[in-house]
Biopython code that builds the backbone (N, CA, C, O; Angstrom):
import numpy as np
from Bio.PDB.StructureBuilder import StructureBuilder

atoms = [
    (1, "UNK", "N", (-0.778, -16.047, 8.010)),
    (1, "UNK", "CA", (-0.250, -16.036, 6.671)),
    (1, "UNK", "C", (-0.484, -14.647, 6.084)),
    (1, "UNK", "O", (-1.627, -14.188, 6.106)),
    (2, "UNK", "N", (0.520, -13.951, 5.562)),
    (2, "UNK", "CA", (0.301, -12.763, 4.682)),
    (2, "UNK", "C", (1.046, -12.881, 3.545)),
    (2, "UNK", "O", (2.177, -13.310, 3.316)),
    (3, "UNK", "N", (0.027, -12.330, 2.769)),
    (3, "UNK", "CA", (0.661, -11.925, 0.878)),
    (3, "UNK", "C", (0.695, -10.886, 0.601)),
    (3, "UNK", "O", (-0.342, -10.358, 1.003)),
    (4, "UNK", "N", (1.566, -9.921, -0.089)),
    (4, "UNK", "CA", (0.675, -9.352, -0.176)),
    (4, "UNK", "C", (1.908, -8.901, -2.412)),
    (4, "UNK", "O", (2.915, -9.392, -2.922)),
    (5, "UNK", "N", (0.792, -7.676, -2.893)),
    (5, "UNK", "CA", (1.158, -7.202, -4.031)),
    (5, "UNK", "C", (1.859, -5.574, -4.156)),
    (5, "UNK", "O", (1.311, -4.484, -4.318)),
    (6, "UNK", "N", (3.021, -5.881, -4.034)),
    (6, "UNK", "CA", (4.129, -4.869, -4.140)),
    (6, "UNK", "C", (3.113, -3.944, -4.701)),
    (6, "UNK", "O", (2.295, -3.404, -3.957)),
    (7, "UNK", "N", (3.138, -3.666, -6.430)),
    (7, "UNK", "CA", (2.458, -3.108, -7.335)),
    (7, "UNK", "C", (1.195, -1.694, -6.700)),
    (7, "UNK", "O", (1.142, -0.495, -6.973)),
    (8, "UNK", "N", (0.347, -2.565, -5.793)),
    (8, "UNK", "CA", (-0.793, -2.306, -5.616)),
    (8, "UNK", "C", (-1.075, -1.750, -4.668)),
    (8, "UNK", "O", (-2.190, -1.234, -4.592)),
    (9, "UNK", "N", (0.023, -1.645, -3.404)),
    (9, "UNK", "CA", (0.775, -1.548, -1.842)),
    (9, "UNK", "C", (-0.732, -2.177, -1.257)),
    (9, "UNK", "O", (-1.300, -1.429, -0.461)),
    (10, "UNK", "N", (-1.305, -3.248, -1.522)),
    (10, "UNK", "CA", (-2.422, -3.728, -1.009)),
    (10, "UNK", "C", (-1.412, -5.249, 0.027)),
    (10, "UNK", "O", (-0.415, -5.752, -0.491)),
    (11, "UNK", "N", (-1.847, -5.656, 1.223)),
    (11, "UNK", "CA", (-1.696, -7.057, 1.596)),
    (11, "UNK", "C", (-2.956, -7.679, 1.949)),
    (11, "UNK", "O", (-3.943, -6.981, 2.179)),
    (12, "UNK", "N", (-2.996, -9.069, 2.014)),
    (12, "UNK", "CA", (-4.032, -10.420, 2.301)),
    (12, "UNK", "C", (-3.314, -10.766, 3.304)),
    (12, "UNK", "O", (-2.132, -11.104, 3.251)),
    (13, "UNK", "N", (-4.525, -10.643, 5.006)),
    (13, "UNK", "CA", (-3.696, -11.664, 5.894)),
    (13, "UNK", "C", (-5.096, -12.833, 5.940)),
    (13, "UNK", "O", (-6.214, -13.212, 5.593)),
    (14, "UNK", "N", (-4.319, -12.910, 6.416)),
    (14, "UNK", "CA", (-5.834, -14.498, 7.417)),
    (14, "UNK", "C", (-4.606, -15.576, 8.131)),
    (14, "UNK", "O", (-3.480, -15.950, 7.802)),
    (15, "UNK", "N", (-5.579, -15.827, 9.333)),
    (15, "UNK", "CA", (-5.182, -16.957, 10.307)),
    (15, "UNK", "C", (-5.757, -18.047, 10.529)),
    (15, "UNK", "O", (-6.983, -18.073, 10.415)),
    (16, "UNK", "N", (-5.179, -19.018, 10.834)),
    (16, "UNK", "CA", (-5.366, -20.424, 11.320)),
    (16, "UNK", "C", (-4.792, -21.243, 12.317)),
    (16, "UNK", "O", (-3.648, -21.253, 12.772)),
    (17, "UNK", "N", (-5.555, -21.769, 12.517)),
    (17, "UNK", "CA", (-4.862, -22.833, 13.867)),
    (17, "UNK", "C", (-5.631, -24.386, 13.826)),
    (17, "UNK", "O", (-6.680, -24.674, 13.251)),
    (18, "UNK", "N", (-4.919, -25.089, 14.472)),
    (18, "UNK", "CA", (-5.446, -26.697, 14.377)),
    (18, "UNK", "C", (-4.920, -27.415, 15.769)),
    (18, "UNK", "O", (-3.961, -26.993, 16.414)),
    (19, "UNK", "N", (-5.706, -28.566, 16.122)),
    (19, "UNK", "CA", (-5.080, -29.084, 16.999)),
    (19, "UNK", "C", (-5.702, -30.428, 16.738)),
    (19, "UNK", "O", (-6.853, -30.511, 16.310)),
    (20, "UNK", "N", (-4.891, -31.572, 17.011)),
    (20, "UNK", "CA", (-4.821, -33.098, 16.934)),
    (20, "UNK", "C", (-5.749, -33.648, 17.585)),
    (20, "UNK", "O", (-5.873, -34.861, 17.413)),
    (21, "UNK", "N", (-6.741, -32.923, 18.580)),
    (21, "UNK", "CA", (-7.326, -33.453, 19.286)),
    (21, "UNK", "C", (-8.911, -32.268, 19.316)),
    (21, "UNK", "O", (-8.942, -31.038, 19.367)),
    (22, "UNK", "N", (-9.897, -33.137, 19.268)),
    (22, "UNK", "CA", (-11.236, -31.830, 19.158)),
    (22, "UNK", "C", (-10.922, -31.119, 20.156)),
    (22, "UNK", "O", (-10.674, -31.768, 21.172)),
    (23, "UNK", "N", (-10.852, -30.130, 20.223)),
    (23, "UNK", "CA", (-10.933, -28.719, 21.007)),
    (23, "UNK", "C", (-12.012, -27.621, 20.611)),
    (23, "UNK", "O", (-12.096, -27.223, 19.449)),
    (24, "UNK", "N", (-12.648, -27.256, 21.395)),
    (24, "UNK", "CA", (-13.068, -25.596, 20.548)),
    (24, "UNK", "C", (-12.013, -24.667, 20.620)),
    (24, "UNK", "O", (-11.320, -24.504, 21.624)),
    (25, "UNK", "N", (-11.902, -24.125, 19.674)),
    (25, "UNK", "CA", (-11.308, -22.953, 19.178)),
    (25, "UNK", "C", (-12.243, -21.723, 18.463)),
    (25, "UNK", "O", (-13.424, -21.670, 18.122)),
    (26, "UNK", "N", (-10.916, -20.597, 18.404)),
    (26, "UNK", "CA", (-11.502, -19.393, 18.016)),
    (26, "UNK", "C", (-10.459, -18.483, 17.938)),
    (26, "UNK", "O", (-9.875, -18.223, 18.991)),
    (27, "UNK", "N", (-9.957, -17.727, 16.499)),
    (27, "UNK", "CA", (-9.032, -17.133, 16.463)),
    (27, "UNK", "C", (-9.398, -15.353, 16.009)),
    (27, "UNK", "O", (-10.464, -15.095, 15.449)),
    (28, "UNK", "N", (-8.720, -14.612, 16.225)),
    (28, "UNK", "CA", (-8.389, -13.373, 15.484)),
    (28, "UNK", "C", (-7.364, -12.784, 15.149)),
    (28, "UNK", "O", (-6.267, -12.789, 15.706)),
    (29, "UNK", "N", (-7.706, -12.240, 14.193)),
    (29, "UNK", "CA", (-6.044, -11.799, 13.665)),
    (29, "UNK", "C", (-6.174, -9.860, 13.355)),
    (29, "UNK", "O", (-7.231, -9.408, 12.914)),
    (30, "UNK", "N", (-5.425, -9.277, 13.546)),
    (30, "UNK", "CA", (-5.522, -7.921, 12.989)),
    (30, "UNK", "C", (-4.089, -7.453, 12.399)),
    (30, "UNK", "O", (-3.137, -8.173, 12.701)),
    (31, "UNK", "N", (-3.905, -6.622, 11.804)),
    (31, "UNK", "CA", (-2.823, -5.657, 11.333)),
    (31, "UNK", "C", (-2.195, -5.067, 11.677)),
    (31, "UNK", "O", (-3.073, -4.243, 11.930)),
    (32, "UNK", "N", (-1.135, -4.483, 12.074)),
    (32, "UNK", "CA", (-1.121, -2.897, 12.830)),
    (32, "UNK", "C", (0.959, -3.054, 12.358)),
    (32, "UNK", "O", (1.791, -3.961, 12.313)),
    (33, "UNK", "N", (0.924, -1.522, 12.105)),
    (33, "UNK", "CA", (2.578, -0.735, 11.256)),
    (33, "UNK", "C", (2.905, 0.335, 12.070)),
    (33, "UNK", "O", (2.209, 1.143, 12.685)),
    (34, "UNK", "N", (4.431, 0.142, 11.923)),
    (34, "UNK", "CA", (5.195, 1.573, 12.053)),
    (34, "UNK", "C", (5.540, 2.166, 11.410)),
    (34, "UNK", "O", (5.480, 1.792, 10.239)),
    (35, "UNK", "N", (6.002, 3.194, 11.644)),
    (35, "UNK", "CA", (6.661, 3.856, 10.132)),
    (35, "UNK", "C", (7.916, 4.466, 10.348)),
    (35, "UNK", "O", (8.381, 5.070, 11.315)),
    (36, "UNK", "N", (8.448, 4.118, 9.014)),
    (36, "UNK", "CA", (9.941, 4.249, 8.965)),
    (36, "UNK", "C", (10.038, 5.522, 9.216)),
    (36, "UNK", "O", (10.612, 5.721, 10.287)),
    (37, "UNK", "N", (9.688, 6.541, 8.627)),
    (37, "UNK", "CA", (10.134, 7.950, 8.994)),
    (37, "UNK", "C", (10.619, 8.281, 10.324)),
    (37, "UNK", "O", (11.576, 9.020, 10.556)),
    (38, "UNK", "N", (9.800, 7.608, 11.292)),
    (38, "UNK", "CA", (10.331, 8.411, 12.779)),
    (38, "UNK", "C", (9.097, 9.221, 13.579)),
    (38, "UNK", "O", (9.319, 9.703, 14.690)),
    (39, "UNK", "N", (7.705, 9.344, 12.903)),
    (39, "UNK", "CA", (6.575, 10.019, 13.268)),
    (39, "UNK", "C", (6.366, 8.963, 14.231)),
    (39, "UNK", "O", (6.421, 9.344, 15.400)),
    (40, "UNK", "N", (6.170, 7.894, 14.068)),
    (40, "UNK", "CA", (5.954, 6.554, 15.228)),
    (40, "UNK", "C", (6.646, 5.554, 15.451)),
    (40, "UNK", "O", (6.622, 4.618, 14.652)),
    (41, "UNK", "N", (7.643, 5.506, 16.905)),
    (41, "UNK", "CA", (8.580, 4.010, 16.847)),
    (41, "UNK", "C", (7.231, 3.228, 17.472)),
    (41, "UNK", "O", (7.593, 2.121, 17.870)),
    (42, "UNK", "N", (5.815, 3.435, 17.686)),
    (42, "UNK", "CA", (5.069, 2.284, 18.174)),
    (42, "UNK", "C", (4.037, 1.411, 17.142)),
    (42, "UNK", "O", (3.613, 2.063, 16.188)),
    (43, "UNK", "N", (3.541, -0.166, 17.258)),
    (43, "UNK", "CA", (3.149, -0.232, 16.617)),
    (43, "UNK", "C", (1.405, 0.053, 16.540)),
    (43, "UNK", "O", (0.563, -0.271, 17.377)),
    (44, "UNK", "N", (1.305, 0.423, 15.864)),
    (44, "UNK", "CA", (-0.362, 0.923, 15.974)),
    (44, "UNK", "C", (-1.117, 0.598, 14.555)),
    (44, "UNK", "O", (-0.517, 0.108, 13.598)),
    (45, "UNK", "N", (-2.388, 0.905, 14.541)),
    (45, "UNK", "CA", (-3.609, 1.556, 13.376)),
    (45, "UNK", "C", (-4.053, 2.878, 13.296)),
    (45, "UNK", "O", (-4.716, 3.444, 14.166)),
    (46, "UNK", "N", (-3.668, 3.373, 12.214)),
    (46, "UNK", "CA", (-4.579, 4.610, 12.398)),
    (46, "UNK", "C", (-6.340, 4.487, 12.171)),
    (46, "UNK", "O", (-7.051, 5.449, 12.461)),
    (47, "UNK", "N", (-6.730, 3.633, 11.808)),
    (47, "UNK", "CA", (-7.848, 3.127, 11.443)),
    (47, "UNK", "C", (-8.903, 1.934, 12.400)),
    (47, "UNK", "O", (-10.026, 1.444, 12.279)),
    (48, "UNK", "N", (-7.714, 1.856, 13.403)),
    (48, "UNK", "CA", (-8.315, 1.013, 14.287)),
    (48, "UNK", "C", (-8.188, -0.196, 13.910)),
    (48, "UNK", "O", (-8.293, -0.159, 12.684)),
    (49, "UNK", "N", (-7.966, -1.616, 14.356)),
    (49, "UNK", "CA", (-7.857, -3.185, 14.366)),
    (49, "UNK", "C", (-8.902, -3.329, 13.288)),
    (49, "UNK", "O", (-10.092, -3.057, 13.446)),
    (50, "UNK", "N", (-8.443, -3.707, 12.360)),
    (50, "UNK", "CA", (-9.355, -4.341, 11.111)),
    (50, "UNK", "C", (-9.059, -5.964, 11.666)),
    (50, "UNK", "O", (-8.063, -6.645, 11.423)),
    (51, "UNK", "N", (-10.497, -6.413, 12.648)),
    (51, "UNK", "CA", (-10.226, -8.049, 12.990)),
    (51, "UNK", "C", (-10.930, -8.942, 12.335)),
    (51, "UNK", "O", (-12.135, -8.758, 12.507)),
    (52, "UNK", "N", (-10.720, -9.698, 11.761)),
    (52, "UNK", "CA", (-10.924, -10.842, 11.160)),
    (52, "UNK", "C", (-10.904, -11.788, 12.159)),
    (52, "UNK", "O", (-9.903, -12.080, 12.813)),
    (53, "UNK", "N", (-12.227, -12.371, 12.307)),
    (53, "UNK", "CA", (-12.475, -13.437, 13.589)),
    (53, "UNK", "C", (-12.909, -15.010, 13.099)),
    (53, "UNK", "O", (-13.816, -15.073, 12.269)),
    (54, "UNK", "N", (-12.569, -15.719, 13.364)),
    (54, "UNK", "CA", (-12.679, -17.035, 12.916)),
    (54, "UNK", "C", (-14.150, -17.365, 14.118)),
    (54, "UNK", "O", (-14.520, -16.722, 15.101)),
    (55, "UNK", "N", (-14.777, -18.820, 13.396)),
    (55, "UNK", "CA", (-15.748, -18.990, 13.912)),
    (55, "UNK", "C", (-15.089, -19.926, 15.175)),
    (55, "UNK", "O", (-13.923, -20.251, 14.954)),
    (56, "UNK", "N", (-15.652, -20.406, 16.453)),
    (56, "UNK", "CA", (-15.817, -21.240, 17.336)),
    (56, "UNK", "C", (-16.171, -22.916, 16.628)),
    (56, "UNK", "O", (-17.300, -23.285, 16.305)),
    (57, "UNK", "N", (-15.028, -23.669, 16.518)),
    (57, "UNK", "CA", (-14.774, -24.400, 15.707)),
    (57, "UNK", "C", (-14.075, -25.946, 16.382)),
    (57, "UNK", "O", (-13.315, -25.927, 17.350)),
    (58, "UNK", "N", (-14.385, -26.897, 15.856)),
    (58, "UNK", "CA", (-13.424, -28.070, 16.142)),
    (58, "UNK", "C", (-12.272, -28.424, 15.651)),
    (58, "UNK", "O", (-12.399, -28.502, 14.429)),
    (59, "UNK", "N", (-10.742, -28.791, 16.124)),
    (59, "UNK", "CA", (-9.744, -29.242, 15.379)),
    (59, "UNK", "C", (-9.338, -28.257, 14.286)),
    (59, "UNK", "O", (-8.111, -28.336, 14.224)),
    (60, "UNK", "N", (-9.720, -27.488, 13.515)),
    (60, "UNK", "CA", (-9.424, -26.424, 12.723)),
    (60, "UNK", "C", (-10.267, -25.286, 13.177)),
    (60, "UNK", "O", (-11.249, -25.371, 13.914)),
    (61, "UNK", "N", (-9.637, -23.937, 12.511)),
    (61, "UNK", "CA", (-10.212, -22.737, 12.543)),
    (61, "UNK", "C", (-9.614, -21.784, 11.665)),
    (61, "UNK", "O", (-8.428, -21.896, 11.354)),
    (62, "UNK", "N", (-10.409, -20.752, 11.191)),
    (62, "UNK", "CA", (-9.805, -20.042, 9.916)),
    (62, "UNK", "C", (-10.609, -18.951, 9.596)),
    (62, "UNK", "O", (-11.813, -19.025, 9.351)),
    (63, "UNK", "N", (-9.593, -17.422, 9.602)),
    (63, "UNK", "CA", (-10.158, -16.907, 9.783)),
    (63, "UNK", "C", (-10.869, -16.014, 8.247)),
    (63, "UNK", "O", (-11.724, -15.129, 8.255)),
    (64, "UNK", "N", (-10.321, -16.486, 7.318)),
    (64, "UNK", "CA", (-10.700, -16.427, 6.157)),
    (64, "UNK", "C", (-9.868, -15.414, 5.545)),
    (64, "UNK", "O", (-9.192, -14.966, 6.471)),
    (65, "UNK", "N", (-9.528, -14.753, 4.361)),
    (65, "UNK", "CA", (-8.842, -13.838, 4.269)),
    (65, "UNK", "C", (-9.353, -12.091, 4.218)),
    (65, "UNK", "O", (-10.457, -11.790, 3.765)),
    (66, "UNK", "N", (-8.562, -11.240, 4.649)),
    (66, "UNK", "CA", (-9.272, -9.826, 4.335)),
    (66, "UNK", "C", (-8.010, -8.962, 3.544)),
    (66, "UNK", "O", (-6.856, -9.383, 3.618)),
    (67, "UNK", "N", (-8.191, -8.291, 3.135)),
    (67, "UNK", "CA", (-7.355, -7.269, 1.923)),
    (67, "UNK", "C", (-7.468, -6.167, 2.459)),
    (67, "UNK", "O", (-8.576, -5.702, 2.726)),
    (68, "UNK", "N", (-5.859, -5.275, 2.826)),
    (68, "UNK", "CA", (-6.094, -3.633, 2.911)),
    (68, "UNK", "C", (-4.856, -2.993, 1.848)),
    (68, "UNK", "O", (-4.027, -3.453, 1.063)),
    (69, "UNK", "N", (-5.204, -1.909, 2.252)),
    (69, "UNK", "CA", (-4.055, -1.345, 1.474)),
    (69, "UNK", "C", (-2.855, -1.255, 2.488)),
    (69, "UNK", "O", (-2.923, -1.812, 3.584)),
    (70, "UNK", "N", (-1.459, -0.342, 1.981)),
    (70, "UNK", "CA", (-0.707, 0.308, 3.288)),
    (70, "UNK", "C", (0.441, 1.005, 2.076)),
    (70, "UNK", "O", (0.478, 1.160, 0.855)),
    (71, "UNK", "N", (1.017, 1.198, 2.872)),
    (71, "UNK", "CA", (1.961, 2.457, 2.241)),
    (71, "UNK", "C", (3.733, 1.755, 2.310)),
    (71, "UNK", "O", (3.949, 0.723, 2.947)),
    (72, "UNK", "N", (4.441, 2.223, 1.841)),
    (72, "UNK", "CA", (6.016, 1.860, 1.634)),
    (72, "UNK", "C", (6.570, 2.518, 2.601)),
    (72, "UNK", "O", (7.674, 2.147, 2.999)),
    (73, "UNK", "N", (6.193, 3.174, 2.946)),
    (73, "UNK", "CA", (6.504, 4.153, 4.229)),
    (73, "UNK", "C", (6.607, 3.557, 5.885)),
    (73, "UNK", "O", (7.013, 4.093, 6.917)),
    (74, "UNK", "N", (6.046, 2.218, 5.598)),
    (74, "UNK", "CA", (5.657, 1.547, 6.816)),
    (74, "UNK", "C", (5.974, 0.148, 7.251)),
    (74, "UNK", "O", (5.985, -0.636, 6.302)),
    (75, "UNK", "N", (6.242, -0.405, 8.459)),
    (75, "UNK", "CA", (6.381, -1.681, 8.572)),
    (75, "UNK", "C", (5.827, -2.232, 9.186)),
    (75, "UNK", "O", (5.964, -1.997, 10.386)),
    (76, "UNK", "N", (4.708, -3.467, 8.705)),
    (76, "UNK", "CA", (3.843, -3.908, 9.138)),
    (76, "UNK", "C", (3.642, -5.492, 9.602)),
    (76, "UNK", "O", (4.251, -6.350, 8.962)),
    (77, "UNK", "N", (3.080, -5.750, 10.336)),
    (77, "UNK", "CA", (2.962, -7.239, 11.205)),
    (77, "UNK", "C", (1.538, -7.681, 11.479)),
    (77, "UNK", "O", (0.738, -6.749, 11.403)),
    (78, "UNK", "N", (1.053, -8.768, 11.755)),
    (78, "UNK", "CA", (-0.305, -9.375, 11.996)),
    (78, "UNK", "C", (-0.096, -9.903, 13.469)),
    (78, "UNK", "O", (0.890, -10.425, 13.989)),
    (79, "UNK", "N", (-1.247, -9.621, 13.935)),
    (79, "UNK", "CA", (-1.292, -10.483, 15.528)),
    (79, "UNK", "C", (-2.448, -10.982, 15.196)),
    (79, "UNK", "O", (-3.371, -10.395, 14.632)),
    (80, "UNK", "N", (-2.376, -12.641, 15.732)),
    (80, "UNK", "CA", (-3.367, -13.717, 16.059)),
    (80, "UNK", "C", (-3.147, -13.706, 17.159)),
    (80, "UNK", "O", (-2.097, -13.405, 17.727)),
    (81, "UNK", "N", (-4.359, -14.116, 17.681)),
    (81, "UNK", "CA", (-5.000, -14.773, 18.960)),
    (81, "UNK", "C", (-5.760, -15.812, 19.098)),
    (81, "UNK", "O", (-6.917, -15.735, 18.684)),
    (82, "UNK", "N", (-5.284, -17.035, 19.716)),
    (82, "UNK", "CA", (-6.128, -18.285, 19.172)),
    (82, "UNK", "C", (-6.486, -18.769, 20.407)),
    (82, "UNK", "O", (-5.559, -18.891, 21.207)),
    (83, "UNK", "N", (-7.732, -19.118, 20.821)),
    (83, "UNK", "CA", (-8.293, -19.080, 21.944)),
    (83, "UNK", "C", (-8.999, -20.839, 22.336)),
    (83, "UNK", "O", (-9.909, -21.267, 21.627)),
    (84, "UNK", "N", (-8.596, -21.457, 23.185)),
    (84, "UNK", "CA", (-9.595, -22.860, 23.234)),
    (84, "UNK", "C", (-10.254, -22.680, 24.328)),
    (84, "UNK", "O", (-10.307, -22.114, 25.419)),
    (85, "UNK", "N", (-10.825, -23.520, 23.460)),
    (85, "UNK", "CA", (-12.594, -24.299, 24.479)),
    (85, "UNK", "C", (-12.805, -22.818, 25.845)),
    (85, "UNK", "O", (-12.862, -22.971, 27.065)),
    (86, "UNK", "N", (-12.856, -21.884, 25.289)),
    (86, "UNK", "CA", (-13.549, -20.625, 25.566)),
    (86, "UNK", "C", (-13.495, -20.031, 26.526)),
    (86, "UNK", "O", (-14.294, -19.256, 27.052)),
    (87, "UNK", "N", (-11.956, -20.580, 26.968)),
    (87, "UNK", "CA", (-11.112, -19.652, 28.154)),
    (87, "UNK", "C", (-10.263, -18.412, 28.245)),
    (87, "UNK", "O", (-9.094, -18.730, 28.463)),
    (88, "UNK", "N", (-10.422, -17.245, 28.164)),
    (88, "UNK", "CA", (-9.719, -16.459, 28.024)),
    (88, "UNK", "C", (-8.026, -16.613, 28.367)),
    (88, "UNK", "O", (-7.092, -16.183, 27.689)),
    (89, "UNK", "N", (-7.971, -17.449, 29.779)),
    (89, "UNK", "CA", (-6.328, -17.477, 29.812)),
    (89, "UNK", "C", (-5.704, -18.730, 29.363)),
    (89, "UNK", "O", (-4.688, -19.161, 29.910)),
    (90, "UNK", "N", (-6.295, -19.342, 28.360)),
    (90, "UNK", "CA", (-5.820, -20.387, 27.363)),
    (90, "UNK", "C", (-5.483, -19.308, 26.065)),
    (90, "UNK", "O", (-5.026, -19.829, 25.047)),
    (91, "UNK", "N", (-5.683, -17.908, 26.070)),
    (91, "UNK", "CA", (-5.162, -17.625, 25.196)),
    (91, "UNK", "C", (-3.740, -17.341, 24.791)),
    (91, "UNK", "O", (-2.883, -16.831, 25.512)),
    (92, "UNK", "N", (-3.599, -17.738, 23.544)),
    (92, "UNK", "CA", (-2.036, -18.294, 22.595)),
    (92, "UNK", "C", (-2.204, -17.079, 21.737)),
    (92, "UNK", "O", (-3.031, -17.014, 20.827)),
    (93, "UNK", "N", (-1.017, -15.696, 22.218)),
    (93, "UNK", "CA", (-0.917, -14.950, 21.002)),
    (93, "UNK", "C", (0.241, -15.242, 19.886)),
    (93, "UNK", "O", (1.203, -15.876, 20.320)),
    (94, "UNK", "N", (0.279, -14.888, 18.583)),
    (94, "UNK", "CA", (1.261, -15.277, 17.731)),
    (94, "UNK", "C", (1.625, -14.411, 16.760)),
    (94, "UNK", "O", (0.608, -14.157, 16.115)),
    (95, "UNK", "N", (2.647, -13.771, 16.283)),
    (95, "UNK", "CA", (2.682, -12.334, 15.297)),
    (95, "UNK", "C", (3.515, -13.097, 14.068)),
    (95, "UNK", "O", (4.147, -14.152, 14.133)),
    (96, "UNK", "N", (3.333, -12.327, 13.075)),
    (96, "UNK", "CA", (3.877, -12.536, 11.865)),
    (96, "UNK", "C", (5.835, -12.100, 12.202)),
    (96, "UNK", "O", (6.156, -11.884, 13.371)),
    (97, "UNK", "N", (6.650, -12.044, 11.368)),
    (97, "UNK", "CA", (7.707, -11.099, 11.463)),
    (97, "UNK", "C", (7.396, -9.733, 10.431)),
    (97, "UNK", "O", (6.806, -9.608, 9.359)),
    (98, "UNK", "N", (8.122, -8.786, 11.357)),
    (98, "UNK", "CA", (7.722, -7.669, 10.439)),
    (98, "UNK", "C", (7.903, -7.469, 9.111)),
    (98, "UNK", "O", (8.775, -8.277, 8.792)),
    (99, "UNK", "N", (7.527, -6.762, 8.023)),
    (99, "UNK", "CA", (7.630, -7.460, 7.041)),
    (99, "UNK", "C", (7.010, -5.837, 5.925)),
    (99, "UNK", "O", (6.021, -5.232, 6.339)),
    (100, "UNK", "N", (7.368, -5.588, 5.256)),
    (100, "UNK", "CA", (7.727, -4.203, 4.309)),
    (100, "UNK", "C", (6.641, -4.724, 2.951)),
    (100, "UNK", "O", (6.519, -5.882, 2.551)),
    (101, "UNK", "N", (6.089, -3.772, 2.536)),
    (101, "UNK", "CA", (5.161, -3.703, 0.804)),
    (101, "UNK", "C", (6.423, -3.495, -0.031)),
    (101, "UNK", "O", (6.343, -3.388, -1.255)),
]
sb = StructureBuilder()
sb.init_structure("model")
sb.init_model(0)
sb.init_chain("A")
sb.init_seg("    ")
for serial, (resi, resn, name, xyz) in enumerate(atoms, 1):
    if name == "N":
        sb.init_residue(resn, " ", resi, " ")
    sb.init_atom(name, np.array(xyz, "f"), 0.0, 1.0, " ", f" {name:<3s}", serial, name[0])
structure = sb.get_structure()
């Protein structure tokens, strides 16, 4: 999920996941933009993965919310990673659509 405030060029992401049946879980989510100008068609951080990690959890997980800034200049997306019962190749990645301040 992302919000974010035009005004302020600040966004709020945070992630979640659930499943019908107890599982452990464990998610992360990070940030990362391109920019329109043409300096970068890749998507990256200049700041490095700001991750927000959810705890090792039953049936729900959440990774709570975190706040950055970003610029108009840029187009930006969230990647989750939601992980069960503590297998690396049970991992489920999932991205936002790209999405403009």
């Amino acid at each position: 999920m992302v919000s974010w405030n035009t005004n302020a060029n600040r966004y709020t992401y945070r992630g979640f996941g659930s499943c019908a049946k107890t599982r452990k879980m464990r998610i992360w989510c990070f940030p990362v933009h391109r920019h329109w100008n043409g300096i970068s068609a890749t998507w990256h951080s200049h700041t490095g993965y700001e991750i927000r990690q959810g705890p090792n959890v039953t049936k729900r997980v959440d990774t709570g919310g975190s706040t950055i800034s970003g610029g108009n200049e840029n187009t930006y997306k969230i990647n989750c990673k939601l992980e069960l019962d503590g297998t690396f190749w049970m991992r489920v990645k999932v991205e936002t659509a790209p999405f403009h301040l």
